[in-house]
C-alpha positions in Angstrom: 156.9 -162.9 -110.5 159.9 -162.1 -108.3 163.6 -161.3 -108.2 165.3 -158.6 -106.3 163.0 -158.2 -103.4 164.2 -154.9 -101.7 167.8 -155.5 -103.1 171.2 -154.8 -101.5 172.5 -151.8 -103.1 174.2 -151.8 -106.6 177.0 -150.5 -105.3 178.1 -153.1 -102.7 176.8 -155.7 -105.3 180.0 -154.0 -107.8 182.2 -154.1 -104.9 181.7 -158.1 -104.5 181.9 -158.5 -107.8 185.6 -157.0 -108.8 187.5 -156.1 -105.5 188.5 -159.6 -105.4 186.1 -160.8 -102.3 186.2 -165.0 -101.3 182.3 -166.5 -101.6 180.8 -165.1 -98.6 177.7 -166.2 -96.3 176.6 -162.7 -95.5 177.1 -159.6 -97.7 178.7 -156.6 -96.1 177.4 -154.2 -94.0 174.9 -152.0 -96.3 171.7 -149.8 -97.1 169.2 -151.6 -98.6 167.5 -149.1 -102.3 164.6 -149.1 -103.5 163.7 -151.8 -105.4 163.2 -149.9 -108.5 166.8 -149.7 -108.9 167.5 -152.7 -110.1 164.3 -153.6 -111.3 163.7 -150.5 -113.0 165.5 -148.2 -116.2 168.6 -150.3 -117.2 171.4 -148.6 -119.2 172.6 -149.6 -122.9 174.9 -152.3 -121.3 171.5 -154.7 -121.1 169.4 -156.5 -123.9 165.6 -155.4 -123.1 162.9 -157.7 -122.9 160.6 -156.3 -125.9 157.9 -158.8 -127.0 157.5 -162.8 -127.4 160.5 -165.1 -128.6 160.9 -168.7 -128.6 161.9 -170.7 -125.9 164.0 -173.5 -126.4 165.2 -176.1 -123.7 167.2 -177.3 -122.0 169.5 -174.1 -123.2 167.0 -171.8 -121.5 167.3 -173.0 -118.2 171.0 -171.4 -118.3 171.7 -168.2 -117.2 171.0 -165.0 -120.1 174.0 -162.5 -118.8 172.8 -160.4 -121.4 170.0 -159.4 -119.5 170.0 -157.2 -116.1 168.7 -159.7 -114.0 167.5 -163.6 -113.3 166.4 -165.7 -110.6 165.9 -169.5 -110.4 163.4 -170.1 -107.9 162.1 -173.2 -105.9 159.5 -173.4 -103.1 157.8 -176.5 -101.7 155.4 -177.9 -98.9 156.8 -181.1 -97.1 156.4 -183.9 -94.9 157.7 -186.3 -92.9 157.5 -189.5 -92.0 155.6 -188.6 -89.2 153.4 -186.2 -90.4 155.0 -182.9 -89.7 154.9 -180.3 -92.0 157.4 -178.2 -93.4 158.4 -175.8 -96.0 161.2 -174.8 -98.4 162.6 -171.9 -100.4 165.7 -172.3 -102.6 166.6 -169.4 -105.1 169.5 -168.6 -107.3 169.1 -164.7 -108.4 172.1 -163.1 -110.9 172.7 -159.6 -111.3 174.6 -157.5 -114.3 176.7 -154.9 -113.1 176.8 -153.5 -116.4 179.8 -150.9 -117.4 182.6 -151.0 -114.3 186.2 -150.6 -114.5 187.1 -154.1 -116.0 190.5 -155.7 -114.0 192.9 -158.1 -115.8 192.5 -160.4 -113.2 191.1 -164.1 -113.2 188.8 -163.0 -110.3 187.0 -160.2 -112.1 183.6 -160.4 -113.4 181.0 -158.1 -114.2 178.1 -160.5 -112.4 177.0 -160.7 -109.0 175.0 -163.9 -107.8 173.2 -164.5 -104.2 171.4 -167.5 -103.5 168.7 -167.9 -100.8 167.8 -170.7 -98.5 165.0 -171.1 -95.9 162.9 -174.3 -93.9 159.6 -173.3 -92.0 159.3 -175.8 -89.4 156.1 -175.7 -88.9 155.3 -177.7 -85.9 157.7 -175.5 -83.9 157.2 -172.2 -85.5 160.8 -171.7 -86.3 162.0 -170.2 -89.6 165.5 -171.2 -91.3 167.2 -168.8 -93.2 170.8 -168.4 -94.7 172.1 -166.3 -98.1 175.5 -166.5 -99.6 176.9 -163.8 -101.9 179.4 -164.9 -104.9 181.1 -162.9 -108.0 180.6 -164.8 -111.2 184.1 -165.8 -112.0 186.7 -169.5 -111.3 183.5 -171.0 -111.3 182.4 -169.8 -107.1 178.4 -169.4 -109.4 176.5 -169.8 -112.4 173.9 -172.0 -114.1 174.5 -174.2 -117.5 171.0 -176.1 -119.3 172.2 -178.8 -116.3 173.2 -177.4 -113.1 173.0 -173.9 -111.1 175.3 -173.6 -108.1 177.0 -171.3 -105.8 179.6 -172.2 -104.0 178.8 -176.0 -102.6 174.8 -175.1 -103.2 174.2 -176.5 -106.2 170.9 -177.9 -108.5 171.8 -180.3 -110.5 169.3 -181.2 -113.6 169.1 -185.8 -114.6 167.0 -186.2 -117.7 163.5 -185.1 -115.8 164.6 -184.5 -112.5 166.3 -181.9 -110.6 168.6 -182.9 -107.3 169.0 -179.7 -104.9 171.6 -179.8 -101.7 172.4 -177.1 -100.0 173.3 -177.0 -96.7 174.0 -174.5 -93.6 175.1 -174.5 -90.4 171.6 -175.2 -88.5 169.3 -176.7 -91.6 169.8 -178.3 -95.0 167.9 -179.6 -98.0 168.7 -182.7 -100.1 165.8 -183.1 -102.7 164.8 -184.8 -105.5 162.2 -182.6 -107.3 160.0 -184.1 -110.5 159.7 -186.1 -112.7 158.6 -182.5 -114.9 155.6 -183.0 -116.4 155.5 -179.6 -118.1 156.7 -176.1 -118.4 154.3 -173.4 -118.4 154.8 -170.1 -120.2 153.1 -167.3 -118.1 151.7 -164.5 -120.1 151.7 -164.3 -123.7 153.9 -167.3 -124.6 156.2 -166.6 -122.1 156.8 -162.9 -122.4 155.4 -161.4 -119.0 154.5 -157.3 -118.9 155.1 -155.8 -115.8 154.1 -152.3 -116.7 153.0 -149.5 -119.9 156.2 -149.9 -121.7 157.3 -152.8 -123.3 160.4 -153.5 -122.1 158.7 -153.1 -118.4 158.5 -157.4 -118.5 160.1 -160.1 -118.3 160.8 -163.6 -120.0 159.3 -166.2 -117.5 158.3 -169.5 -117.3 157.2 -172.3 -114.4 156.9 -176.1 -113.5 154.1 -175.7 -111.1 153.5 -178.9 -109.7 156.9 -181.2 -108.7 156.9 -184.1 -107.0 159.2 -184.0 -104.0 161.1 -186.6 -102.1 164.8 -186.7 -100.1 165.4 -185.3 -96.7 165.7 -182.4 -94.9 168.2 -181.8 -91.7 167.3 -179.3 -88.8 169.8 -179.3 -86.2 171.4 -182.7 -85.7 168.4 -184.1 -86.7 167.9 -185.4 -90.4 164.6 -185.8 -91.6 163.1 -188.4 -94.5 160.1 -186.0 -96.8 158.2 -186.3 -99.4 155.7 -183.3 -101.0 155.0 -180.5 -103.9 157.3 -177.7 -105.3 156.9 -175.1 -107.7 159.4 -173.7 -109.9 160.0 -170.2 -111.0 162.1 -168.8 -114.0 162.7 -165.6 -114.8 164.6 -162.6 -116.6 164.7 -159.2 -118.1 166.4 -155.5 -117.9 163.9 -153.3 -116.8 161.1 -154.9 -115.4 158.9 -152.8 -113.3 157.8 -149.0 -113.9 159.0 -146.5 -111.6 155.3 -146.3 -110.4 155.3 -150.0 -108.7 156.0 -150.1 -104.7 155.9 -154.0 -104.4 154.3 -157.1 -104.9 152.4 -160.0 -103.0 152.7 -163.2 -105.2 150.7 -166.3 -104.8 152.0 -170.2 -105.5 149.0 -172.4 -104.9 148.6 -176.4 -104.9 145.0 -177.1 -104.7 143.5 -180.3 -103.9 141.5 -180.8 -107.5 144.8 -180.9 -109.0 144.8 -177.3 -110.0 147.6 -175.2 -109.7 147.1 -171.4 -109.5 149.6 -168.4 -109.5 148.2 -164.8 -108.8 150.3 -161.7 -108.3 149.0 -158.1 -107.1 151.6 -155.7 -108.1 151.0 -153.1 -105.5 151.4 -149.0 -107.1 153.0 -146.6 -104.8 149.3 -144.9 -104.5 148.4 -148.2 -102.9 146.3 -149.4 -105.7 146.9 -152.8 -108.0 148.2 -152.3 -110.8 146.4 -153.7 -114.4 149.8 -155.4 -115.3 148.8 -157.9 -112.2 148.3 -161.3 -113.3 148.4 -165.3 -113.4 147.9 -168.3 -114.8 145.7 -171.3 -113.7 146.9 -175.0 -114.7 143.8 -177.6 -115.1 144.5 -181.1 -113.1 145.2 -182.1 -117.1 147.8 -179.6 -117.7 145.9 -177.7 -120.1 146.6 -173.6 -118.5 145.5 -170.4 -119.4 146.9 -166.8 -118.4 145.1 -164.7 -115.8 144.9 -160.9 -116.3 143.9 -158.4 -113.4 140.4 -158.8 -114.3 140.0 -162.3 -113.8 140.8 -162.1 -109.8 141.0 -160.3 -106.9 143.4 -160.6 -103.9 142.2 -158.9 -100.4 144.2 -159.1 -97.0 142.2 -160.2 -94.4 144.7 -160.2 -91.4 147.8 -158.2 -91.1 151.1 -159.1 -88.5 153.2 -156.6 -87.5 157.1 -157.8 -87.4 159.8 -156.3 -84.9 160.1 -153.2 -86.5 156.6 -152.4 -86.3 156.0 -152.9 -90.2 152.7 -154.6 -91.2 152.3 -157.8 -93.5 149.5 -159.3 -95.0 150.2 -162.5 -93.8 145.9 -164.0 -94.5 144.1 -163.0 -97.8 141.2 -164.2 -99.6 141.8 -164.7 -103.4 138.8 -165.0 -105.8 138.4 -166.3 -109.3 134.6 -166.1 -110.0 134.3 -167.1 -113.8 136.4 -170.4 -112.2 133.8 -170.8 -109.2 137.3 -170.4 -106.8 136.7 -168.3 -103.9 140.1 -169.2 -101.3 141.4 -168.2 -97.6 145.0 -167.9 -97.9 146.6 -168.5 -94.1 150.1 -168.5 -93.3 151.7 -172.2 -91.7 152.8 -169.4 -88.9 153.3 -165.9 -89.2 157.0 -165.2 -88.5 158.3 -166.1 -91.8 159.9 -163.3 -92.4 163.5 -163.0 -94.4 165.7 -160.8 -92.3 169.3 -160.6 -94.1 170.7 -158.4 -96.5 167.0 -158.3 -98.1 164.3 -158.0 -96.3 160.7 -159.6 -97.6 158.4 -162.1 -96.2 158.0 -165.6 -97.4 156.4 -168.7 -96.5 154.2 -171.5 -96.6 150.6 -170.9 -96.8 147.8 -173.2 -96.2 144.8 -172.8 -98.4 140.9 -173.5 -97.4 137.5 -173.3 -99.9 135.7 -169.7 -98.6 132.4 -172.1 -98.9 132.9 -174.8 -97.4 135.2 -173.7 -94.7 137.2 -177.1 -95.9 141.1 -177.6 -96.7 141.5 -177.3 -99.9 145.4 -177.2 -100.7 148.9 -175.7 -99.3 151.1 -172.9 -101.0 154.0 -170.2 -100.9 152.9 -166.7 -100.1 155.7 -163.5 -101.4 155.1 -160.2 -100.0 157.9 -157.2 -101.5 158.1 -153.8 -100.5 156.4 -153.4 -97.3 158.1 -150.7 -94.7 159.7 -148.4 -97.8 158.8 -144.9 -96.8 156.9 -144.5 -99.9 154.7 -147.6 -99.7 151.3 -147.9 -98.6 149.5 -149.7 -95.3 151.6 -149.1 -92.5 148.2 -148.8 -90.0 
């Protein structure tokens, strides 16, 4: 599912946007809102996501500025050529400020865009992480049917292939992610309800299983990889109901060949919400949409970060009518996202609850832990 995470208030977002700001690698000082607030009621500035509509690519892999907000979002297990795991997280998100003071100026624009980066090293247990905040105007952001950039981070899309570089000051990816087999549509044909009301969805869509190669640099030292990504896709205007605290979301390459997305949308009573959901992707590409019923996700151990906030880093996801019963554990626990959002996410390692056996590797989102209002703090 995704976007927006905890996001950095709509108000510093305008303020980046039209006050005439360079791209920046942090955002400024600022109170984090509730998540509802950008993924919740949208004014009349935004088209709403109401019911199914046809897809059509390449065009849809540009950005829809019509809409509230979008992310483009890429997570990946590695290796290198000596074994060593590690894991990746790129994402593009766009935000609509909707109706501000407009300026006749060549650096005004009513769109904000932050991109995140991250590597988990996992041998050493040391996480990566850099953002960078742009406006959407001279070109400093933005994403055409063939490349999505900000600033000098940029995805670039070569007949089946996508090429991602992006580089900080301490880690950087250069990747070569497909050939893409397929895109997969999650819920009904691609329109994804999040909540009662129709418009509480979103238009998304995946490529769940990409072949990886390229290199990866940590320090002074670059890296030769090769491994498995999963893309995410997604947009709308008012995607979550009021009544939604967070999420935990589940990106899982199992070693049948199966592919399997779950995610719990977590109510602020601290129950799951019906509107959770998923797809499964046979080792022959054939897929079929999940609903709440057809799984269950249960933490099974909890880490507590600095702040004394809990995360449900270890789960056990079941699937009965698809005989999958799976131990979710964390690559290492301290994954944890701590700029101007703060969320966990990381690689996973998956086992078979039976058999006690490896049976794949993963990404594991958790959103909204440590809000006031949300539930297991312990």
């Amino acid at each position: 599912m995704r976007v927006d995470l905890v996001i950095v208030a709509v108000v510093v977002l305008s303020l980046t946007a039209w006050l005439g700001w360079q791209t920046r690698r942090t955002a400024p000082d600022a109170e984090t809102v509730a998540l509802s607030s950008v993924l919740g009621p949208a004014d009349g500035d935004f088209e709403a996501v109401s019911g199914p509509r046809p897809f059509q690519f390449p065009a849809d892999h540009a950005a829809h500025e019509s809409w509230r907000s979008e992310w483009w979002y890429f997570t990946g297990n590695l290796t290198d050529q000596n074994g060593q795991p590690f894991g990746f997280q790129f994402t593009l998100f766009r935000l609509g400020l909707g109706a501000i003071p407009t300026l006749d100026s060549a650096w005004f624009s009513d769109q904000v865009w932050m991109a995140h980066l991250a590597l988990s090293d996992v041998q050493n247990q040391q996480f990566y992480s850099a953002e960078r905040f742009a406006r959407g105007a001279l070109e400093l952001a933005g994403a055409t049917s063939d490349q999505w950039w900000l600033g000098a981070w940029t995805v670039e899309r070569h007949d089946n292939h996508w090429h991602l570089v992006a580089d900080d000051k301490t880690f950087g990816l250069a990747l070569e992610l497909g050939p893409i087999n397929q895109l997969v549509l999650q819920g009904d044909q691609g329109y994804s309800r999040k909540g009662p009301e129709p418009q509480n969805a979103s238009y998304y869509y995946s490529a769940t299983r990409l072949p990886v190669q390229g290199s990866i640099r940590r320090q002074n030292e670059t890296l030769s990889v090769t491994g498995t990504a999963w893309l995410d896709r997604e947009w709308g205007s008012n995607q979550l109901a009021d009544s939604v605290a967070g999420w935990d979301w589940f990106a899982l390459h199992l070693d049948d060949g199966r592919d399997l997305m779950v995610y719990r949308l977590r109510l602020t009573d601290g129950t799951t919400s019906p509107y959770s959901a998923g797809v499964l992707v046979e080792s022959n590409q054939d897929y079929q949409t999940l609903n709440a019923s057809d799984f269950s996700a249960s933490a099974r151990r909890w880490w507590r970060d600095e702040n004394n906030v809990r995360w449900p880093v270890a789960w056990q996801i079941s699937l009965p009518e698809h005989e999958l019963d799976l131990l979710i554990e964390p690559a290492f626990d301290d994954q944890l996202w701590r700029e101007s959002v703060r969320y966990w996410e990381g690689s996973v390692r998956v086992r078979d609850a039976a058999s006690d056996q490896n049976f794949g590797t993963g990404y594991l989102e958790l959103s909204g832990y440590g809000e006031n209002h949300l539930n297991p703090r312990g």
